[in-house]
Structures are given as C-alpha cells and as structure tokens.
LUMFILO-206228 format. One record per residue (C-alpha): residue in one letter; x, y negated, z. Coordinates in steps of 0.02 Angstrom, whole numbers. Example, Ala and Ser with C-alpha at 12.3 -4.5 7.8 and 13.67 -1.06 7.14 Angstrom:
+--------+--------+--------+--------+
: residu :      X :      Y :      Z :
+--------+--------+--------+--------+
:      A :    615 :    225 :    390 :
:      S :    684 :     53 :    357 :
+--------+--------+--------+--------+
% end
This chain:
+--------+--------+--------+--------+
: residu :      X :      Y :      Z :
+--------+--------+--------+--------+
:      X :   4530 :  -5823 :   5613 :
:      X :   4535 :  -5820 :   5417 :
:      X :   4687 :  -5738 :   5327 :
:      X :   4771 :  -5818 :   5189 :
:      X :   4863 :  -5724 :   5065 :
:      X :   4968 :  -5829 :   4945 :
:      X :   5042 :  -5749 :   4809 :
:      X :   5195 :  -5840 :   4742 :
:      X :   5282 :  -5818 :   4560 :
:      X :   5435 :  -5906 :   4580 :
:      X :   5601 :  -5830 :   4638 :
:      X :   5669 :  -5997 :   4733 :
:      X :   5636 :  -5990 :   4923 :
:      X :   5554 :  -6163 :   4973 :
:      X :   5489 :  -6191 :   4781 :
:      X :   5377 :  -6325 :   4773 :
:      X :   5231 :  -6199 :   4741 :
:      X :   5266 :  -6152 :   4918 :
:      X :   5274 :  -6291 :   4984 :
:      X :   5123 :  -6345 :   4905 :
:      X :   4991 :  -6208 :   4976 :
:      X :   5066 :  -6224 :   5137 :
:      X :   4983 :  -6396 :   5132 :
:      X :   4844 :  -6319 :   5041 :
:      X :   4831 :  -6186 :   5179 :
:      X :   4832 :  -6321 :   5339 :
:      X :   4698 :  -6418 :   5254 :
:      X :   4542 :  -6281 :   5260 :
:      X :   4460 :  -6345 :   5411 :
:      X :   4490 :  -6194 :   5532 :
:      X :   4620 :  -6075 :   5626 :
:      X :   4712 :  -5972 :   5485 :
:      X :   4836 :  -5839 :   5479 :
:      X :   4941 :  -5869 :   5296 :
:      X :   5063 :  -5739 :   5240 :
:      X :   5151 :  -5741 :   5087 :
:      X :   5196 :  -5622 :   4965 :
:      X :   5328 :  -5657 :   4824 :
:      X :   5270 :  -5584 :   4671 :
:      X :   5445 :  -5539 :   4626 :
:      X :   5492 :  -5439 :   4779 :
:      X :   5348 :  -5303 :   4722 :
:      X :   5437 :  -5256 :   4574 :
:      X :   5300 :  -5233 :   4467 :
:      X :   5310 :  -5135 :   4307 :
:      X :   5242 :  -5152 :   4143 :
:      X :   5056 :  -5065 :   4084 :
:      X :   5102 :  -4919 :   4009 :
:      X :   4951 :  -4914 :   3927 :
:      X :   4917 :  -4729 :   3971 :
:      X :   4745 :  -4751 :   4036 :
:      X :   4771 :  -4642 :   4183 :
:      X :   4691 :  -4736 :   4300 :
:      X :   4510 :  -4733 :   4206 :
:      X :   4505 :  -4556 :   4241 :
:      X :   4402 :  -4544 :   4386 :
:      X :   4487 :  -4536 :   4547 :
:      X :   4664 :  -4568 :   4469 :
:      X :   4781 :  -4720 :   4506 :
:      X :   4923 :  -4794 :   4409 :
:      X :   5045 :  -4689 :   4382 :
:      X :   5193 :  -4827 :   4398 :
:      X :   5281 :  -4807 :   4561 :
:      X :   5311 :  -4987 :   4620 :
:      X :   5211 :  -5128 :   4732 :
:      X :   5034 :  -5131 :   4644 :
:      X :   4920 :  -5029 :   4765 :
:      X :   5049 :  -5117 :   4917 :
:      X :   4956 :  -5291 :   4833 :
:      X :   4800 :  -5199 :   4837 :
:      X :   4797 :  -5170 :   5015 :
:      X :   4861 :  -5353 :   5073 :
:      X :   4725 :  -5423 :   4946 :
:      X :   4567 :  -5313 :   5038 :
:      X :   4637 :  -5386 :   5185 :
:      X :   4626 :  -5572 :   5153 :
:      X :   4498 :  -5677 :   5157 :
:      X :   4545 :  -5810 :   5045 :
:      X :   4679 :  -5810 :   4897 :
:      X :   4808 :  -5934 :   4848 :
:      X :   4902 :  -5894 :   4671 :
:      X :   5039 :  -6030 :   4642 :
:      X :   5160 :  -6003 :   4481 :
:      X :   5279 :  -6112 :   4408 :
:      X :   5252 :  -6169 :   4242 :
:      X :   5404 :  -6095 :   4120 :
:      X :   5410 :  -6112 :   3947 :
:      X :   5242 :  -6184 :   3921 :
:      X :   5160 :  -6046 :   4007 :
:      X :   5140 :  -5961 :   4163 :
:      X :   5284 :  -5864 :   4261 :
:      X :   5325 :  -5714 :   4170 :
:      X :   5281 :  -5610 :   4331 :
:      X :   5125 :  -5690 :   4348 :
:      X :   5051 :  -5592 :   4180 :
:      X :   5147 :  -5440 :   4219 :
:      X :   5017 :  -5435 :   4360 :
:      X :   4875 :  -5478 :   4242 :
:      X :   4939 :  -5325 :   4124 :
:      X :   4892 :  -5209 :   4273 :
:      X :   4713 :  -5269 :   4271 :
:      X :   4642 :  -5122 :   4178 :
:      X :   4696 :  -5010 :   4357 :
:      X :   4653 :  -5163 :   4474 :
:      X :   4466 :  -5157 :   4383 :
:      X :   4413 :  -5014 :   4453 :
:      X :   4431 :  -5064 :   4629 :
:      X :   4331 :  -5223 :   4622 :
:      X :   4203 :  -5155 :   4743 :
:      X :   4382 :  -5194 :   4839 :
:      X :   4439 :  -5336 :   4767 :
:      X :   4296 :  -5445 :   4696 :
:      X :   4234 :  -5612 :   4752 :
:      X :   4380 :  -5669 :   4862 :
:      X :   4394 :  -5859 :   4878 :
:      X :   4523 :  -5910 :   4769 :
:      X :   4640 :  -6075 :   4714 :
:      X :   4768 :  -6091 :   4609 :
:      X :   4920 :  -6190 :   4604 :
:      X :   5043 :  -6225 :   4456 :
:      X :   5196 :  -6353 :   4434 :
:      X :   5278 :  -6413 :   4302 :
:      X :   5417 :  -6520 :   4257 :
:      X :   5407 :  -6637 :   4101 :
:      X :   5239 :  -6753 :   4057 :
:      X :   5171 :  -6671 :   3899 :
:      X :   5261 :  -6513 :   3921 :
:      X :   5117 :  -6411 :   4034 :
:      X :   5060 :  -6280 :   3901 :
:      X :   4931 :  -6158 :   3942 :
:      X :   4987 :  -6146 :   4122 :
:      X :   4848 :  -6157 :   4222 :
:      X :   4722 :  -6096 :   4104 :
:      X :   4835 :  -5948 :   4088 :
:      X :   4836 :  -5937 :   4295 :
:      X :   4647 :  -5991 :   4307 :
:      X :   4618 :  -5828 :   4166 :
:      X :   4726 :  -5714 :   4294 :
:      X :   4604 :  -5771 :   4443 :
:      X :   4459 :  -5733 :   4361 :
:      X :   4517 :  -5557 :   4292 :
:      X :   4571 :  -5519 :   4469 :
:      X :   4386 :  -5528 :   4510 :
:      X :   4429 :  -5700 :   4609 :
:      X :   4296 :  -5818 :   4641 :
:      X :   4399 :  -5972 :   4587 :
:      X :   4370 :  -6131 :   4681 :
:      X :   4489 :  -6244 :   4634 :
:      X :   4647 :  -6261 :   4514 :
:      X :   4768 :  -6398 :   4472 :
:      X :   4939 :  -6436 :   4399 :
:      X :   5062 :  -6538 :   4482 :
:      X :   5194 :  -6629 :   4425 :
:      X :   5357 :  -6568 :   4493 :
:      X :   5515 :  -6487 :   4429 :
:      X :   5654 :  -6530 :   4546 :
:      X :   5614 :  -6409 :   4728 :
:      X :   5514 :  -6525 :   4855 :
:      X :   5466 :  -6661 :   4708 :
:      X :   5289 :  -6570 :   4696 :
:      X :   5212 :  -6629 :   4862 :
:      X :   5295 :  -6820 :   4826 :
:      X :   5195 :  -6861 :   4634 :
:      X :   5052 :  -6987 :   4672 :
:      X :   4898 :  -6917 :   4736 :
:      X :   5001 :  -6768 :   4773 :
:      X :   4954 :  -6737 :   4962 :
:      X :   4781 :  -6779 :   4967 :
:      X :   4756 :  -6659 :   4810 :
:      X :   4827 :  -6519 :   4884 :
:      X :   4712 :  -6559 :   5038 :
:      X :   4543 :  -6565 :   4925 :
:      X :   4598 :  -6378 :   4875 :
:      X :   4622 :  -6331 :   5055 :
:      X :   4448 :  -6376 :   5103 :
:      X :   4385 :  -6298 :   4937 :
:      X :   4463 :  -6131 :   4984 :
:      X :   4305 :  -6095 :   5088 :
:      X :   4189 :  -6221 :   5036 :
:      X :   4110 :  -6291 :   4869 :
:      X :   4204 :  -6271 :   4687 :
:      X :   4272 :  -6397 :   4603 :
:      X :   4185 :  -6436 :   4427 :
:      X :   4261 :  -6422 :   4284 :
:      X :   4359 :  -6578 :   4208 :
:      X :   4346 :  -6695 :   4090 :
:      X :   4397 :  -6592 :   3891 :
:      X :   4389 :  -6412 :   4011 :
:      X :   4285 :  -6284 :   3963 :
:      X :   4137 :  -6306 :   4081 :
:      X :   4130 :  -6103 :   4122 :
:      X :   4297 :  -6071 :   4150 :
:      X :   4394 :  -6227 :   4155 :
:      X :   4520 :  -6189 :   4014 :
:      X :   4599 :  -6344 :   3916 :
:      X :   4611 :  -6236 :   3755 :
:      X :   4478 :  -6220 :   3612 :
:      X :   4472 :  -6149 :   3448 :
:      X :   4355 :  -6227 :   3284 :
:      X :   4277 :  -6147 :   3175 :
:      X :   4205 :  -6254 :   3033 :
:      X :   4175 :  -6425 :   3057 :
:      X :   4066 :  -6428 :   3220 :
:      X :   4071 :  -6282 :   3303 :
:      X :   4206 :  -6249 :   3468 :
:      X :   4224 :  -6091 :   3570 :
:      X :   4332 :  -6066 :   3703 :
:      X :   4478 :  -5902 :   3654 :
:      X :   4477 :  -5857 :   3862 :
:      X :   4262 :  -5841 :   3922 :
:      X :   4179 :  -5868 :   3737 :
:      X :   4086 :  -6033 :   3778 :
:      X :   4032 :  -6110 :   3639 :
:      X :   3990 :  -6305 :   3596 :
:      X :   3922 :  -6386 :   3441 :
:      X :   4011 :  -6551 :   3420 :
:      X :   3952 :  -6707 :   3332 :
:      X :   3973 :  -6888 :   3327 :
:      X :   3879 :  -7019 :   3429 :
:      X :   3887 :  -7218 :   3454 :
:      X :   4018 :  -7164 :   3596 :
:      X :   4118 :  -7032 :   3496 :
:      X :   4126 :  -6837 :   3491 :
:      X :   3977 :  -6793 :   3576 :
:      X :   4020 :  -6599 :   3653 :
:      X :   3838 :  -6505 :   3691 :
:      X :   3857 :  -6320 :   3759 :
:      X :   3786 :  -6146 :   3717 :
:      X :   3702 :  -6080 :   3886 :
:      X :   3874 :  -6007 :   3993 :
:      X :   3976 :  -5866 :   3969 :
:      X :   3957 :  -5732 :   4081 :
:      X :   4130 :  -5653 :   4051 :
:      X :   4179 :  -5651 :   4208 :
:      X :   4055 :  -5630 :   4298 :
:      X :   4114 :  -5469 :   4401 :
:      X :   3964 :  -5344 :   4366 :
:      X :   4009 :  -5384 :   4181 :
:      X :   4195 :  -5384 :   4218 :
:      X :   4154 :  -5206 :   4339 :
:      X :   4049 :  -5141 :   4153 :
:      X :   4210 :  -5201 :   4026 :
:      X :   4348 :  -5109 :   4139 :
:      X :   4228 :  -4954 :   4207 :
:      X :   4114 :  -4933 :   4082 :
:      X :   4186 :  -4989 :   3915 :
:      X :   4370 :  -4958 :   3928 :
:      X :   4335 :  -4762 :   4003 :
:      X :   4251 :  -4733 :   3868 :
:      X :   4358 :  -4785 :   3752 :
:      X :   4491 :  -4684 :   3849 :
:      X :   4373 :  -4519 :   3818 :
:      X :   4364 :  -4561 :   3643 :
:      X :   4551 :  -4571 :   3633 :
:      X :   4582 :  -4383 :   3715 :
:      X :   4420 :  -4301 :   3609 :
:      X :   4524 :  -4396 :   3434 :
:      X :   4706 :  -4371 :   3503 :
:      X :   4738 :  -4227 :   3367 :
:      X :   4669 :  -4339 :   3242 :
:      X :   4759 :  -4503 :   3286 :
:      X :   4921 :  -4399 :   3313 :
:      X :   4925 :  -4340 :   3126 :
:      X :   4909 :  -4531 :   3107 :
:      X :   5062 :  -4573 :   3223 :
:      X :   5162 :  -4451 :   3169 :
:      X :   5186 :  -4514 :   2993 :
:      X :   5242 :  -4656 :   3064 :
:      X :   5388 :  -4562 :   3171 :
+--------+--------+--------+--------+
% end
C-alpha cells in the first residue's frame, strides 16, 4: 500500500486545496494510505541564518516541527504540496518551509526523489502571480521529483473541485503521482515549468528560477522560442553539491573571516 503525505498551507479545515488532493489522492490507480499534515500546525520558524546545520553532524538549532516533517516525508512514498494562492504568491507558510532548505539539503540521501504534485488555487482570473512557479520552485528545492502541477480556479471553500475541467484535472495528477510527468506548457519554461522570464537585450530569455536560456526571434508564425540545452539546477546531485559542498564552505570561510567581517559589522552597530 503506497503512503501519501499531503502537505497543506492553508489554515481553513475543508479548503479547497484539501479537497482537491483528496481527489487527486483516489485517482492513483492503487490502495493508498493519505495523511495530512497542515503546514501551520508545525509551527515552523524562520532561517536564522546561523549555518549550524552545515557543520557536520549538526541539525537546526530552531526548536519547532522541521525534523517532525522530516520523518513523515522519509516515510511517504509520494508527496502532495497544495497552497493557496495569497497576494499573488504562494502561502506565506509555504516559503517559510522553503527558507529551511539550507538544513533540509543535507538529508537528501533522505529526502530526494519522492514523487511529487502540486496543487495551488486562486481566486480572481488574472490575479494568479507567481503561485505555482513559486510552489513548483519549493518542490524542486525539496529534492521532489515533480510530476505534475496546476492552478485551479477557486476562492470561495468547495468552488475548486466545481471550475470546468476541474475533476478530471485533478484525476490526470492522481495517476501522474506514480506514473509519467506532465510536460511543460505552452509559454513554461521547458526545465522547470515556471511562467516567469527575464530579457536581456533584444533576443535573449532566461528563466530567474533553473537558468534556462532561449534565443528568441521572429518567424512567418511569430516569436519563434529555441532553447539552450537544459538546466541542471535541480537536478539533486547538483542540488546535494550547492547545499553540501558549496554552502559549507562558504560557512568555513565565514568562521576562518569572522574577526575580519566583525570589525566590518561593528561599524555599523
């Protein structure tokens, strides 16, 4: 029997993101235990940034539900992360979780490569933000192996699962969970499926969240996009080298240049 975890980053009890990945969940194809976990009921803290926990064989320091979401996470077999889209973004608690990443990196041996979809909702056309390419960014630096995302259109609780095409969407995700990935969409970055790019000059796109790049020009049909080879970003052995290579290293340089860096500071008291 496959476990389920579903994550949930909305305080309202029967929120249409939980209603939606229990549909999700019942659409996978096989028995299934689902338990979910409001991300608002750990508590979570703020990063510190005290870098801690890249000395080897430390934790986080913060006392609150981080390492408790560690152990439910090694014991699922698939993910489901379903946030509410506020303020043109993500759920505030949703990238208090991301913050933590630095500690959560260096137990992806743990954590890496669990099935993964994501599930967002939002309430006015034209008003979705960076949502789900926020939520889609937070899978990925999780270690996730992201098979599926989408936005519905919902703000009221229970109008989610009613929008057109509602249902049978959240069933395609369901059977995605274990199965094959969705491609990216139509204007998404092909790598990592964000809806946000960044120009530079008069041709040239790359994507602010994995670094894909494109060379744009114009054809008989339009904007013709052609892309750079794919990022590898997050791609977990480069994702296990950025938070366990890269970042201790920079925390070693910090405590052999903390006397120099502290005159620094301290003109600044």
């Amino acid at each position: 029997m496959k476990k389920i975890l579903a994550l949930v980053g909305s305080r309202r009890k029967l929120a249409n993101g939980e209603i939606l990945l229990k549909e999700v969940a019942s659409s996978i194809g096989e028995e299934y235990e689902l338990e979910l976990l409001k991300l608002t009921d750990l508590k979570l803290q703020p990063c510190r940034g005290c870098y801690v926990c890249l000395m080897p064989g430390k934790k986080c320091p913060i006392d609150d539900g981080l390492y408790y979401l560690v152990d439910k996470i090694k014991e699922a077999d698939g993910i489901i992360l379903a946030a509410p889209d506020y303020v043109l973004g993500p759920a505030a608690v949703t990238k208090l979780l991301a913050d933590r990443a630095i500690a959560l990196g260096q137990l992806y041996d743990d954590l890496a490569n669990k099935p993964c979809v994501v599930i967002s909702t939002y309430g006015i056309k034209g008003w979705e933000g960076y949502t789900l390419a926020g939520l889609n960014t937070i899978a990925r630096f999780l270690g996730f192996n992201l098979k599926d995302s989408h936005l519905f259109l919902g703000a009221l609780p229970g109008e989610g699962i009613l929008g057109e095409g509602a249902v049978e969407r959240a069933r395609e995700m369901g059977k995605a969970l274990f199965g094959e990935a969705r491609k990216s969409n139509k204007g998404e970055c092909p790598t990592c499926w964000s809806d946000i790019w960044k120009f530079e000059g008069t041709n040239t796109a790359i994507c602010p969240i994995c670094g894909q790049k494109a060379t744009l020009s114009q054809g008989e049909e339009g904007i013709q996009w052609k892309y750079d080879e794919p990022s590898t970003r997050f791609e977990v052995e480069n994702l296990k080298e950025h938070f366990q290579v890269l970042l201790r290293e920079m925390a070693k340089d910090f405590i052999e240049r903390h006397e120099e860096l502290d005159e620094v500071r301290n003109r600044y008291k």
